[in-house]
DSSP file (Angstrom, degrees, kcal/mol; ACC not computed):
  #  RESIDUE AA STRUCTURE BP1 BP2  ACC     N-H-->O    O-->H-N    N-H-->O    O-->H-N    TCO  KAPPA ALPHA  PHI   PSI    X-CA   Y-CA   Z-CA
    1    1 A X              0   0    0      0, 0.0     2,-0.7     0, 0.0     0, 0.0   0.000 360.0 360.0 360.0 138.3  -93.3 -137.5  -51.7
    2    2 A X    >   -     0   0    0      1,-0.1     3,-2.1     3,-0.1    79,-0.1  -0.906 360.0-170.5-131.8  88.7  -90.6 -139.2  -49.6
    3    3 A X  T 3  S+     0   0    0     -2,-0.7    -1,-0.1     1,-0.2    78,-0.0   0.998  87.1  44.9 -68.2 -47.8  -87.0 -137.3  -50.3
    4    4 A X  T 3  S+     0   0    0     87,-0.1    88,-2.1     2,-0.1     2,-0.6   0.407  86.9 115.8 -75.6  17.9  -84.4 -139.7  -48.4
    5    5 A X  B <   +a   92   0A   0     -3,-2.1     2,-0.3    86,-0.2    88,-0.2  -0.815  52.7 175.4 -85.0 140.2  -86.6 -142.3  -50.3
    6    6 A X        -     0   0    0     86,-1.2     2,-0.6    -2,-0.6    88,-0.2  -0.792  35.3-114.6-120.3 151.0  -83.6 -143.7  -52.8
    7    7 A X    >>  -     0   0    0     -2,-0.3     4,-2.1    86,-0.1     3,-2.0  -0.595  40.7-104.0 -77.6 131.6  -83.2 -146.4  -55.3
    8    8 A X  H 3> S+     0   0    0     -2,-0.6     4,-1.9     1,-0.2     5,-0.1   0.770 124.0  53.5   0.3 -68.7  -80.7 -149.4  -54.4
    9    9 A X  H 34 S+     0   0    0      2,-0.3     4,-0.5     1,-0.3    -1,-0.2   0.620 104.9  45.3 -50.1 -41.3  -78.4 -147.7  -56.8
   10   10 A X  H <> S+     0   0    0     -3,-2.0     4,-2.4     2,-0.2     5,-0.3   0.689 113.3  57.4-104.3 -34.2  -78.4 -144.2  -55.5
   11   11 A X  H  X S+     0   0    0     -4,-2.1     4,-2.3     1,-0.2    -2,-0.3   0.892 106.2  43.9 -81.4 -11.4  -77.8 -145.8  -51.9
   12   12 A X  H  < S+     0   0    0     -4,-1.9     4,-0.2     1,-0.2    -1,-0.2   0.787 110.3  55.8 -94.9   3.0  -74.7 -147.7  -52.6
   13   13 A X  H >> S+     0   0    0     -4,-0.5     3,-3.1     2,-0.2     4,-1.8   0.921 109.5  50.1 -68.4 -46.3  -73.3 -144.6  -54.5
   14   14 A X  H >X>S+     0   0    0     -4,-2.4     3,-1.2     1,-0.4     4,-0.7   0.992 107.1  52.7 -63.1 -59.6  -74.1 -142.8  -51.1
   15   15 A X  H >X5S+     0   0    0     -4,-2.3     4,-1.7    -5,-0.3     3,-0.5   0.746 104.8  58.9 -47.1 -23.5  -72.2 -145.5  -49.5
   16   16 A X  H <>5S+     0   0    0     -3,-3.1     4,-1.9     1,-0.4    -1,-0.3   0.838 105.2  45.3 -51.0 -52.3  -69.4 -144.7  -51.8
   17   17 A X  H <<5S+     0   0    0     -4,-1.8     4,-0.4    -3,-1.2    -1,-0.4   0.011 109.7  59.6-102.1   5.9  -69.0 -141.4  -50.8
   18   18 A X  H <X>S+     0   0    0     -4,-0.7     4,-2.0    -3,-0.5     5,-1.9   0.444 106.0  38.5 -23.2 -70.5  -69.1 -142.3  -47.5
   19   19 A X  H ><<S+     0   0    0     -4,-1.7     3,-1.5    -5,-0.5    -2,-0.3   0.981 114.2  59.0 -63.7 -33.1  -66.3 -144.7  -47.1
   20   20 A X  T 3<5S+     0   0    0     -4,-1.9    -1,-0.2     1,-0.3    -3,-0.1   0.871 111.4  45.5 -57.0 -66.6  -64.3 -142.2  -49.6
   21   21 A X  T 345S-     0   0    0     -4,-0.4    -1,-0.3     1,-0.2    -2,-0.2   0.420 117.6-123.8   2.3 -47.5  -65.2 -139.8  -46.6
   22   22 A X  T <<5 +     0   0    0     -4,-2.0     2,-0.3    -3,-1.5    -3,-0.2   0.438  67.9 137.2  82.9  24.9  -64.1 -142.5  -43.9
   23   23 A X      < -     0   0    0     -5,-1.9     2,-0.5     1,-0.1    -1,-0.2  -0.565  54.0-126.5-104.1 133.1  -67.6 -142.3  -42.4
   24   24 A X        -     0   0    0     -2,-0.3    28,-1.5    -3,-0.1    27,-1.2  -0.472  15.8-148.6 -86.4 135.6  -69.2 -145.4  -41.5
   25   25 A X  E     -b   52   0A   0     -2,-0.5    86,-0.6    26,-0.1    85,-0.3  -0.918   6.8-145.5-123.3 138.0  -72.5 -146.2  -42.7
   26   26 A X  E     -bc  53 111A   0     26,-0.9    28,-2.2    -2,-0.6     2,-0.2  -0.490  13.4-157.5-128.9 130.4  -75.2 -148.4  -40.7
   27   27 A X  E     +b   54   0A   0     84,-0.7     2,-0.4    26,-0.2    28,-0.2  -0.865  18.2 153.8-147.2  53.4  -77.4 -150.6  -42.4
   28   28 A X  E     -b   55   0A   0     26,-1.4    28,-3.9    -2,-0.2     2,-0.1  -0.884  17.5-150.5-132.1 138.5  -81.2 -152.3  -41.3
   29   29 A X  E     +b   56   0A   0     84,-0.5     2,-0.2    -2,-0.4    28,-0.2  -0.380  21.0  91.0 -88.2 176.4  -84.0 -153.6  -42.4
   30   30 A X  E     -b   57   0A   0     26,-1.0    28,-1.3    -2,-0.1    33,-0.0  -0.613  56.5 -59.9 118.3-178.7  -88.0 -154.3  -41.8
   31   31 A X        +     0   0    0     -2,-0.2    -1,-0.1    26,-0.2    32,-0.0   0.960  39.7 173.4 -75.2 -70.1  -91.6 -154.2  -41.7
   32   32 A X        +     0   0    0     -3,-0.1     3,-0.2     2,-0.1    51,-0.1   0.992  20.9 143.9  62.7  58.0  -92.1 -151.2  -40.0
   33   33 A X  S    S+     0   0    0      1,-0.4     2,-0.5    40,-0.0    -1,-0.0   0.963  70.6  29.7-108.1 -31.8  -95.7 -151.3  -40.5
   34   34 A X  S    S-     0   0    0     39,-0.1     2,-0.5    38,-0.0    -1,-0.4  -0.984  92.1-143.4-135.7  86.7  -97.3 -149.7  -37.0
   35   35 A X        +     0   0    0     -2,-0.5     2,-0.5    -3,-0.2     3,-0.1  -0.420  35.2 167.1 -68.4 132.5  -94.1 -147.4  -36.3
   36   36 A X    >>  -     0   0    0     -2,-0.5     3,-3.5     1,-0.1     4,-3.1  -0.913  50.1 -86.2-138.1 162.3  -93.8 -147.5  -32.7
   37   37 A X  H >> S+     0   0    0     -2,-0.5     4,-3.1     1,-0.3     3,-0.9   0.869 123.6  59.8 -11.4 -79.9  -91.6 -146.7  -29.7
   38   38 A X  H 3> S+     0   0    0      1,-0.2     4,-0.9     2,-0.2    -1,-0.3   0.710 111.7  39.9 -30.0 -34.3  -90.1 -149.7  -30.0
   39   39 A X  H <> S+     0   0    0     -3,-3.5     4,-0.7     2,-0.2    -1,-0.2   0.819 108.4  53.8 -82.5 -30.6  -89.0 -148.6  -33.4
   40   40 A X  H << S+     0   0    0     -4,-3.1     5,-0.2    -3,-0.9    -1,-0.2   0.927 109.1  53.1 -59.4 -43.4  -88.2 -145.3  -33.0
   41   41 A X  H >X S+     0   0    0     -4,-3.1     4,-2.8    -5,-0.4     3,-1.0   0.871 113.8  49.8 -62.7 -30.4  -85.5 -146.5  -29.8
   42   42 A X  H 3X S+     0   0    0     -4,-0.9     4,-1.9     1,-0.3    -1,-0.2   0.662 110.2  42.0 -64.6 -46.5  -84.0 -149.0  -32.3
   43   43 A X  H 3< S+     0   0    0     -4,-0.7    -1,-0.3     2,-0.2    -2,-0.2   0.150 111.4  52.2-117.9  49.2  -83.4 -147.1  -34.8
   44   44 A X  H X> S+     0   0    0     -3,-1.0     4,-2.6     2,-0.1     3,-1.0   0.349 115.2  47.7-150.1 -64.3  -82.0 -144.0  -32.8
   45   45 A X  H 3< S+     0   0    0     -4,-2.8    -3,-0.2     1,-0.3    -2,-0.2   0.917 109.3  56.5 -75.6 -25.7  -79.6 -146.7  -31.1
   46   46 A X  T 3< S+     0   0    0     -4,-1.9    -1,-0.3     1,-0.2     3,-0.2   0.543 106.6  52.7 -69.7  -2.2  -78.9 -147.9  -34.8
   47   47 A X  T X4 S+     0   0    0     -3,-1.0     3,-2.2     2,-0.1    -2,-0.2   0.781  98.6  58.2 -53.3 -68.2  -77.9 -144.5  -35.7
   48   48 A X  T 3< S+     0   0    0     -4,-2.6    -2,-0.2     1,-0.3    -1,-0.1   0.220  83.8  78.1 -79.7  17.9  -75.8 -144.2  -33.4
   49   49 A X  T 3  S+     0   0    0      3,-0.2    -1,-0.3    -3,-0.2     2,-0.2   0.654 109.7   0.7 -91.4 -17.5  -73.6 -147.1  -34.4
   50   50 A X  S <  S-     0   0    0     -3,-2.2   -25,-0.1     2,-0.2   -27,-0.0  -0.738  87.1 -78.7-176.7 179.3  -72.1 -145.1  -37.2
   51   51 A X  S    S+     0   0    0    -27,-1.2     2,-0.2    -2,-0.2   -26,-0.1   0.839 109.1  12.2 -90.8 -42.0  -71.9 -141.7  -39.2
   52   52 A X  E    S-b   25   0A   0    -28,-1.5   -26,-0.9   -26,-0.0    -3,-0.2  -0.515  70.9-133.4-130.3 169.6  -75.3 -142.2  -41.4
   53   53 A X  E     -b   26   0A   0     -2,-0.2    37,-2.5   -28,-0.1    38,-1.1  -0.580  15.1-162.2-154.5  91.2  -78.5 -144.9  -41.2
   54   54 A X  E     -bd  27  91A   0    -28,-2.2   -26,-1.4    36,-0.2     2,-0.4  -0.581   4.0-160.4 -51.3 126.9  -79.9 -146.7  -44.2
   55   55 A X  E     -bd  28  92A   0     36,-1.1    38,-2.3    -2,-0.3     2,-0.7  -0.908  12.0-170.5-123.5 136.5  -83.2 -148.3  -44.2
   56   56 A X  E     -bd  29  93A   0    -28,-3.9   -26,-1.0    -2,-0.4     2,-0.4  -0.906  17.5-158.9-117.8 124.4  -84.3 -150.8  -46.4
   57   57 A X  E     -bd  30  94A   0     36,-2.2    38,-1.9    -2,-0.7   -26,-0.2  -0.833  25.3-115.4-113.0 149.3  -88.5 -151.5  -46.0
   58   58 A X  E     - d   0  95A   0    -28,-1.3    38,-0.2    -2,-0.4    40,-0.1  -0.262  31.5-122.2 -80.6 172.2  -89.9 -154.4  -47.0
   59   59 A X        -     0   0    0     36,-1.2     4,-0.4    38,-0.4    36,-0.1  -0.296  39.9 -96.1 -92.6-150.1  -92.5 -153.8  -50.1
   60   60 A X  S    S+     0   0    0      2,-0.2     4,-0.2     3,-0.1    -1,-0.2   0.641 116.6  65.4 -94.6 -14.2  -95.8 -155.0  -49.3
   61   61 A X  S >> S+     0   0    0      2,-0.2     4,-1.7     1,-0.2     3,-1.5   0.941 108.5  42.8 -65.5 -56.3  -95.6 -158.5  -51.0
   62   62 A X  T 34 S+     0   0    0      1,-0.3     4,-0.2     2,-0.2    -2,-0.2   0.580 105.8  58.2-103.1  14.1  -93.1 -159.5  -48.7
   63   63 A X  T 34 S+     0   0    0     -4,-0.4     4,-0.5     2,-0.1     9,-0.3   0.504 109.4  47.4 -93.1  -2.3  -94.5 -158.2  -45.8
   64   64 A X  T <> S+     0   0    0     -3,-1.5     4,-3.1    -4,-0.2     3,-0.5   0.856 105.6  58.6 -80.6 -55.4  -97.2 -160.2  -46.5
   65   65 A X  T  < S+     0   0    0     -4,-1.7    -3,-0.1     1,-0.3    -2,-0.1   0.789 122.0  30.7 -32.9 -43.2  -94.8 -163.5  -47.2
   66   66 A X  T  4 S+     0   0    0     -4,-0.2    -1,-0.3    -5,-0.2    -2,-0.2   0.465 121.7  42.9-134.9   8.2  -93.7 -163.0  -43.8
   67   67 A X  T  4 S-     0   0    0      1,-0.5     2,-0.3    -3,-0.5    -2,-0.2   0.562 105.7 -94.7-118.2 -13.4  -96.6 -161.5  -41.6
   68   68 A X     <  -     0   0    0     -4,-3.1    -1,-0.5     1,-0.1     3,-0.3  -0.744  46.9 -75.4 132.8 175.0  -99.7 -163.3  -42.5
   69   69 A X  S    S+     0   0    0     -2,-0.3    -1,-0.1     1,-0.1    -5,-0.1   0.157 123.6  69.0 -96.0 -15.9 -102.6 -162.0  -45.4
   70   70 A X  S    S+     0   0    0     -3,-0.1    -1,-0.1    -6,-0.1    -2,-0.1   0.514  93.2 134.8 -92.8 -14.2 -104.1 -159.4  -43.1
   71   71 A X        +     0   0    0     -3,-0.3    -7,-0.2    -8,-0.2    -8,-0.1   0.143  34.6  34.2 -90.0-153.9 -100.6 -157.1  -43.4
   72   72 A X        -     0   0    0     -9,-0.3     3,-0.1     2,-0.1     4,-0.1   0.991  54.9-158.4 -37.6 151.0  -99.3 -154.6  -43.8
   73   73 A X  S    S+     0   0    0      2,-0.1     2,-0.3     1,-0.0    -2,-0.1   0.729  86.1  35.6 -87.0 -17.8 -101.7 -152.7  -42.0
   74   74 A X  S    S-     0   0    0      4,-0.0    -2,-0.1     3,-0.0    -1,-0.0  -0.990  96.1-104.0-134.9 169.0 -100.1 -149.5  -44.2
   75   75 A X     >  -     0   0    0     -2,-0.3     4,-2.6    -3,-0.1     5,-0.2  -0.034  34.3-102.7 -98.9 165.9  -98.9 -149.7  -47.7
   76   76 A X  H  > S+     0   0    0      1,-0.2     4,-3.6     2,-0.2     5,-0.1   0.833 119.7  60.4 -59.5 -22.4  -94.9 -149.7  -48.5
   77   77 A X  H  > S+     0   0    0      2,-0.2     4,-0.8     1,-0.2    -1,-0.2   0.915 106.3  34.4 -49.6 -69.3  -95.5 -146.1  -49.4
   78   78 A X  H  4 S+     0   0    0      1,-0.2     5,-0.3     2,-0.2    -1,-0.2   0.804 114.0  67.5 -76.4 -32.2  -96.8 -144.4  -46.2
   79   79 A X  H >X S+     0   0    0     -4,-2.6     4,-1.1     1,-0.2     3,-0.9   0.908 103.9  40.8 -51.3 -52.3  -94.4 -146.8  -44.5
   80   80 A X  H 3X S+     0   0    0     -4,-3.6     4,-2.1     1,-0.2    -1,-0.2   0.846 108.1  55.3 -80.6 -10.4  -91.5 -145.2  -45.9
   81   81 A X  H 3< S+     0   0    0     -4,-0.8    -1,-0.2     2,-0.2    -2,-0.2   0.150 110.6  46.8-111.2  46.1  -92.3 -141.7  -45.6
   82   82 A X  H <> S+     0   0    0     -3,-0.9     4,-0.8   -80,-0.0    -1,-0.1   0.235 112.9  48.1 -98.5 -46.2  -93.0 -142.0  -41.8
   83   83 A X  H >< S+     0   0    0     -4,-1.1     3,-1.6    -5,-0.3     6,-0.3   0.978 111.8  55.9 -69.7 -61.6  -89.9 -143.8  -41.5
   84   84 A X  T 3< S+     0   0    0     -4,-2.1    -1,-0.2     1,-0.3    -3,-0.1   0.737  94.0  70.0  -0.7 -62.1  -88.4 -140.8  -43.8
   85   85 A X  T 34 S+     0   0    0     -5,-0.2    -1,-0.3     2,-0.1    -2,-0.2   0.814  79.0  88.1 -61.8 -34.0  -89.5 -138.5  -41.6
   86   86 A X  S X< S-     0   0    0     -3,-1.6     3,-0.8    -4,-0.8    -3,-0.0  -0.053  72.1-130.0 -39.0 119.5  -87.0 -139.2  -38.5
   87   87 A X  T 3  S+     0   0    0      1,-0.2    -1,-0.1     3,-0.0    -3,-0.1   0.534 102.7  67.5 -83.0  18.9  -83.9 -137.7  -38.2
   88   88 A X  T 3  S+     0   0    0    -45,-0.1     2,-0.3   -36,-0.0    -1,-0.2   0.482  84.2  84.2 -60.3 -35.8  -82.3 -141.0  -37.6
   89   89 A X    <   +     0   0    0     -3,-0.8   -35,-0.2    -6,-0.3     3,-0.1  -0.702  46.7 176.2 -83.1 143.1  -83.0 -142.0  -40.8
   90   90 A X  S    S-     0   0    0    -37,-2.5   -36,-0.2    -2,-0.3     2,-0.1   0.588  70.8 -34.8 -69.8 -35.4  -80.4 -141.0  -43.7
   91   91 A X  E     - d   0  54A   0    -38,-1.1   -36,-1.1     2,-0.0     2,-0.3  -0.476  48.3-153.0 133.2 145.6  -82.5 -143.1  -46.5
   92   92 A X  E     -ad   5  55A   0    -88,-2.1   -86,-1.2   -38,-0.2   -36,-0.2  -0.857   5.6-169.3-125.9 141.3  -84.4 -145.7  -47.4
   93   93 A X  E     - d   0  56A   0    -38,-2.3   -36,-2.2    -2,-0.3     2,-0.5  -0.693  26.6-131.4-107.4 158.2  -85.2 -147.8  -50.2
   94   94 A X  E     - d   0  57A   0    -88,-0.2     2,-0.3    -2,-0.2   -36,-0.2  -0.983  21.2-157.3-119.0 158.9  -88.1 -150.3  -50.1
   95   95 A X  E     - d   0  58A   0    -38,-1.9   -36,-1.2    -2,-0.5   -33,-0.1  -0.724  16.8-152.0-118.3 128.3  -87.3 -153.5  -51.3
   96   96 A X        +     0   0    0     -2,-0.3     2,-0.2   -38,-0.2   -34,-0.1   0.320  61.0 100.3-122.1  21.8  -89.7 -155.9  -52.5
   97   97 A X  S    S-     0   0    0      1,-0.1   -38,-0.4     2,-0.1    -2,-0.1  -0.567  77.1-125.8 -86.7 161.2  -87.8 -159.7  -51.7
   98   98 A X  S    S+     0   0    0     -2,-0.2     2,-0.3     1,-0.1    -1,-0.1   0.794 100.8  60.7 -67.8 -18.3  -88.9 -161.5  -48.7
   99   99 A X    >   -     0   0    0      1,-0.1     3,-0.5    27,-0.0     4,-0.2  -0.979  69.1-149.1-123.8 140.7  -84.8 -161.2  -48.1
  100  100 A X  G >>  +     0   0    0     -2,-0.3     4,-1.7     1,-0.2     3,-1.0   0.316  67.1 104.3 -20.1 -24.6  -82.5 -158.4  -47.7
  101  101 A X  G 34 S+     0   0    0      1,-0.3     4,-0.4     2,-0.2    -1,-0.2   0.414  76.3  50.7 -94.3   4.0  -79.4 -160.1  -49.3
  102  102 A X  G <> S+     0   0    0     -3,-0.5     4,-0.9     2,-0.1    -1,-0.3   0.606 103.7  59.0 -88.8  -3.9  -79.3 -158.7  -52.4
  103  103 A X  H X> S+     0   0    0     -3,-1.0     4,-1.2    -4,-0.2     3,-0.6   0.934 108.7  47.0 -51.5 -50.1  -79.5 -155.2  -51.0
  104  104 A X  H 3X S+     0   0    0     -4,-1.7     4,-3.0     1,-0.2     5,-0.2   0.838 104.6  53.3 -73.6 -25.8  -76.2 -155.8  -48.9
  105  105 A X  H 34 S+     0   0    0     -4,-0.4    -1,-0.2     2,-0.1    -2,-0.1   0.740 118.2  51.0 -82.7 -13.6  -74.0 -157.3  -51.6
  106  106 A X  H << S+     0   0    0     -4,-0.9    -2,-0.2    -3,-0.6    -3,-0.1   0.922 125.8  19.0 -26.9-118.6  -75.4 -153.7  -53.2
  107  107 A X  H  < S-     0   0    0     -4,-1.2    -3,-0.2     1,-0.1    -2,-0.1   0.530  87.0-154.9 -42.5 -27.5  -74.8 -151.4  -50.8
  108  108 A X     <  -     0   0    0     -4,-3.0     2,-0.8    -5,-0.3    -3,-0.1   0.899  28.7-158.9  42.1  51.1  -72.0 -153.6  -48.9
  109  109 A X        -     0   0    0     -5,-0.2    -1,-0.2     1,-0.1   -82,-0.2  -0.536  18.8-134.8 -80.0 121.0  -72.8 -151.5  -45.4
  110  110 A X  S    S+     0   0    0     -2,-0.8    27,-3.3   -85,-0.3     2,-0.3   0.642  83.3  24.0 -32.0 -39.0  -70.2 -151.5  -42.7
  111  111 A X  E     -ce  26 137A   0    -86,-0.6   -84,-0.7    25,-0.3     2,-0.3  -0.903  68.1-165.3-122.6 150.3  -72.5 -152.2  -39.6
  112  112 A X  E     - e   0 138A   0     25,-2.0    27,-1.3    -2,-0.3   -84,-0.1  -0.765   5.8-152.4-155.9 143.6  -75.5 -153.7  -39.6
  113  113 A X  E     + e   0 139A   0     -2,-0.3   -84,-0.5    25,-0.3     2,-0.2  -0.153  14.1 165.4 -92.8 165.3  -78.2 -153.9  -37.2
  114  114 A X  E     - e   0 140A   0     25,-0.8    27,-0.9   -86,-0.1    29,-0.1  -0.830  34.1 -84.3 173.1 160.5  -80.8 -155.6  -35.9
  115  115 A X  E >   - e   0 141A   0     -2,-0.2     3,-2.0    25,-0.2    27,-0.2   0.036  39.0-112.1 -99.1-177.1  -83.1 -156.2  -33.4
  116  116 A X  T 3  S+     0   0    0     25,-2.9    -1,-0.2     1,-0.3    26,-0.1   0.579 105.8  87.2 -79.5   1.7  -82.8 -158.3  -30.1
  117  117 A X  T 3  S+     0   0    0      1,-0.2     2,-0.4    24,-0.2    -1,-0.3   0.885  96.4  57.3 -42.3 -37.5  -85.4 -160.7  -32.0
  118  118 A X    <   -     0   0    0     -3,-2.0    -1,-0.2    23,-0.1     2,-0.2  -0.962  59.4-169.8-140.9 159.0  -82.3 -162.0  -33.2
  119  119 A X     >  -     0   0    0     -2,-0.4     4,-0.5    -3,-0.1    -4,-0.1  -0.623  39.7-106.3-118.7 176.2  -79.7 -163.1  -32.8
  120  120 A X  T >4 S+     0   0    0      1,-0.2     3,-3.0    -2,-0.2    -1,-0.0   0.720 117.8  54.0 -15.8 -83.4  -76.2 -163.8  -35.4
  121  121 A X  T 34 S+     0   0    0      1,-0.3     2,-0.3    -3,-0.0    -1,-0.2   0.737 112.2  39.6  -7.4 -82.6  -77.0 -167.6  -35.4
  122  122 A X  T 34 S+     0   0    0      2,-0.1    -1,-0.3     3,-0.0     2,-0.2   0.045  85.4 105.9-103.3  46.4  -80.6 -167.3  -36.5
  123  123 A X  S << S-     0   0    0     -3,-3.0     2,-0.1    -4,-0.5     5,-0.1  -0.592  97.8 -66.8 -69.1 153.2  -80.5 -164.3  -39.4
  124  124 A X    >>  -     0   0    0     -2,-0.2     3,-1.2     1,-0.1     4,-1.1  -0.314  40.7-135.0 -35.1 120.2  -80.9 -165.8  -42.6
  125  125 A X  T 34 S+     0   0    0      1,-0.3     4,-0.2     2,-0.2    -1,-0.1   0.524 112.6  42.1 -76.4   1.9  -77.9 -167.9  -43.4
  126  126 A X  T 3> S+     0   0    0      2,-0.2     4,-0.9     3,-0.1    -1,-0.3   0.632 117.1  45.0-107.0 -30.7  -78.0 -166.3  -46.9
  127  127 A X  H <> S+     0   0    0     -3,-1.2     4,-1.5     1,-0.2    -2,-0.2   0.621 118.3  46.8 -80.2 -12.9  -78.7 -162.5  -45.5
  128  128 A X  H  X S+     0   0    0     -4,-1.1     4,-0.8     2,-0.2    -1,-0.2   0.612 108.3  55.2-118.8 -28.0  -75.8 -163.6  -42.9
  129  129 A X  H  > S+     0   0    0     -4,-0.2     4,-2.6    -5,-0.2    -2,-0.2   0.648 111.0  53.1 -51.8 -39.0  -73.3 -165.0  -46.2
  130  130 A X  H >X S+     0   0    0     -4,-0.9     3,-0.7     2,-0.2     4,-0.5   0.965 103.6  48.0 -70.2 -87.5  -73.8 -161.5  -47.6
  131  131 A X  H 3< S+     0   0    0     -4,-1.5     5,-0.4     1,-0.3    -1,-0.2   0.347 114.4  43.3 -91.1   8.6  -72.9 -159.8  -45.1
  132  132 A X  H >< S+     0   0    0     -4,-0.8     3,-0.7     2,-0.1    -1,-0.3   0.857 110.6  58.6 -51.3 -55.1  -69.3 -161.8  -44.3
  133  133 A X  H << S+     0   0    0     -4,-2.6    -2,-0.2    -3,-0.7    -3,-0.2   0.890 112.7  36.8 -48.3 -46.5  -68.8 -161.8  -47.8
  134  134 A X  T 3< S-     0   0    0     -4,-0.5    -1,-0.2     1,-0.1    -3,-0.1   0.624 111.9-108.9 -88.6  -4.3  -68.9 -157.7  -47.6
  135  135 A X    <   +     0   0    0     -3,-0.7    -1,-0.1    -5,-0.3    -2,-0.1   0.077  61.3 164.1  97.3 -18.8  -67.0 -157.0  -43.8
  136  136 A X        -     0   0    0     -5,-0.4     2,-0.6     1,-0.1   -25,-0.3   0.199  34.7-139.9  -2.5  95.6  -70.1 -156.1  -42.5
  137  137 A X  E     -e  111   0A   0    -27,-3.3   -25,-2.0    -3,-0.1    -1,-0.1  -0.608  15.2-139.0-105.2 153.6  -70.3 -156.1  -38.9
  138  138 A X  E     -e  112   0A   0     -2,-0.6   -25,-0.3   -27,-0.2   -10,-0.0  -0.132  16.6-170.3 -63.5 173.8  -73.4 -157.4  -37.5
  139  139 A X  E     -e  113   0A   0    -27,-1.3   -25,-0.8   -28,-0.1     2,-0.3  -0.235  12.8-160.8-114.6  57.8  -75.2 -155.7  -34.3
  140  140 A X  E     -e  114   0A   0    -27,-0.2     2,-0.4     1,-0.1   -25,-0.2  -0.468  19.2-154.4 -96.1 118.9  -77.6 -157.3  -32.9
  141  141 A X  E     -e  115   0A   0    -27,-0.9   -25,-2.9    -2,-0.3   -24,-0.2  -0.684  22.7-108.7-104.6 119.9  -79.6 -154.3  -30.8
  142  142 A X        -     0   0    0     -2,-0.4     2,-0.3   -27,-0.2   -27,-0.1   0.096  38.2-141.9 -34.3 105.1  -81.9 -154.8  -27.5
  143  143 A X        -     0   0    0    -29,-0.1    -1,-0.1     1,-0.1  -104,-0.0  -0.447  27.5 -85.6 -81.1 159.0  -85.4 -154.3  -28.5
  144  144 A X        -     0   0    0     -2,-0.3     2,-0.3     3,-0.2    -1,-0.1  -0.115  43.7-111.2 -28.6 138.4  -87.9 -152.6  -26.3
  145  145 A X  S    S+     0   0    0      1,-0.1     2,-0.9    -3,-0.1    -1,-0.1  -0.876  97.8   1.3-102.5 136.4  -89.7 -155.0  -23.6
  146  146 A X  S    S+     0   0    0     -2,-0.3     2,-0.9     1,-0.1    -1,-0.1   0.043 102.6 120.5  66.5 -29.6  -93.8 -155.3  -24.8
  147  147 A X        +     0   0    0     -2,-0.9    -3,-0.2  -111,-0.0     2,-0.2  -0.721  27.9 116.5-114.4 142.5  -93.5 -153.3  -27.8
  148  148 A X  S >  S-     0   0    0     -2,-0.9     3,-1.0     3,-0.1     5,-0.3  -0.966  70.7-113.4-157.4 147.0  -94.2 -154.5  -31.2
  149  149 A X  T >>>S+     0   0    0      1,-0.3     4,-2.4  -115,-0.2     3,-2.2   0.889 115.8  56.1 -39.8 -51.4  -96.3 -153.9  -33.8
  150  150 A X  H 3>5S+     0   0    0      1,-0.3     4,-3.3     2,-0.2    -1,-0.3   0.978 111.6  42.5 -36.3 -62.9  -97.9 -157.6  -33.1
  151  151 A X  H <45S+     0   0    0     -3,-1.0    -1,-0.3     1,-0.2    -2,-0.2  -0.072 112.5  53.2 -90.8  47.3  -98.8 -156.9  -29.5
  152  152 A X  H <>5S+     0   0    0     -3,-2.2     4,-2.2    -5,-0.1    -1,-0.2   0.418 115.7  40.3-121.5 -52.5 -100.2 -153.2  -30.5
  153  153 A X  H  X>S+     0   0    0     -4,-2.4     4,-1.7    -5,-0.3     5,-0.5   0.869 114.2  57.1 -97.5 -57.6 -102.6 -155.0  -33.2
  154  154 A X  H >X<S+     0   0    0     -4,-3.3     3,-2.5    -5,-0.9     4,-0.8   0.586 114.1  39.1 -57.3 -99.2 -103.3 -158.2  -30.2
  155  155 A X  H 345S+     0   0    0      1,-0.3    -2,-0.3     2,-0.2    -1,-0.2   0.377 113.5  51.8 -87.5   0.9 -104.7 -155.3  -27.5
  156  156 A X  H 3<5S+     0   0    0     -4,-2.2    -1,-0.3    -2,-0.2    -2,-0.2   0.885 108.9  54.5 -66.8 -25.0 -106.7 -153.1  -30.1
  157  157 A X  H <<5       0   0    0     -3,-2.5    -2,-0.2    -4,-1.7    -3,-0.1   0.814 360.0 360.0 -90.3 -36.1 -108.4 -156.6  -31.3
  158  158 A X     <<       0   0    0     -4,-0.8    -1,-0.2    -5,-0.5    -3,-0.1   0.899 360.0 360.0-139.4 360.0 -109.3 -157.0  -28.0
């Protein structure tokens, strides 16, 4: 049982009651599949952009879609209620497109982040439409040097 896990629905009411509030609410996605360092600093610094921190995890179809036939190495499940567990996180949904962008014309969060894999330019021009159309502003946050789930998964394998 995962309590800050929410449906779409229940987070963009939260978002409601936010802005009524004037509190700004922060906004990312991903895999998450190997939580690591890397993830924790990330979404600690995405936190801190704003009053609250929504997390959207991808479901396990479309972490598959976009990491390969051998992922995720844990299910959308345990993945959110790891993720859950932080006190960085506010709440999280998980979401089961390979893209994000009808979550944000949903929820229509005020910041959103992401990590120094990318940059504006090369988000998804549809994930990156969304979130002009809603004022969104982007973030793009400095990942970690050497960790990620990838090179954790490379030096157990050999």
């Amino acid at each position: 049982m995962t309590p800050k896990l929410h449906t779409p629905e229940q987070l963009a009411a939260l978002r409601d009651e936010f802005a009524a509030a004037g509190k700004r609410l922060v906004f990312t996605n991903g895999c998450f599949d190997l939580l690591h360092v890397g993830h924790v600093r990330y979404l600690q610094a995405a936190r801190a952009l704003g009053d609250a921190l929504l997390v959207a995890v991808n479901g396990d179809a479309s972490v598959r879609a976009l990491k390969g036939p051998t992922r995720p190495i844990n299910n959308e499940q345990d993945r959110a209620e790891v993720l859950g567990a932080l006190g960085c996180v506010d709440g999280l949904t998980i979401f089961h497109s390979e893209r994000v962008t009808d979550l944000v014309r949903m929820i229509r969060p005020q910041i959103y982040a992401k990590g120094g894999d990318y940059t504006v330019e090369s988000l998804d021009p549809g994930e990156r439409g969304a979130l002009e159309a809603v004022g969104a502003e982007i973030r793009i946050l400095p990942l970690v040097p050497g960790k990620s789930t990838t090179s954790i998964i490379e030096k157990w394998q050999s």
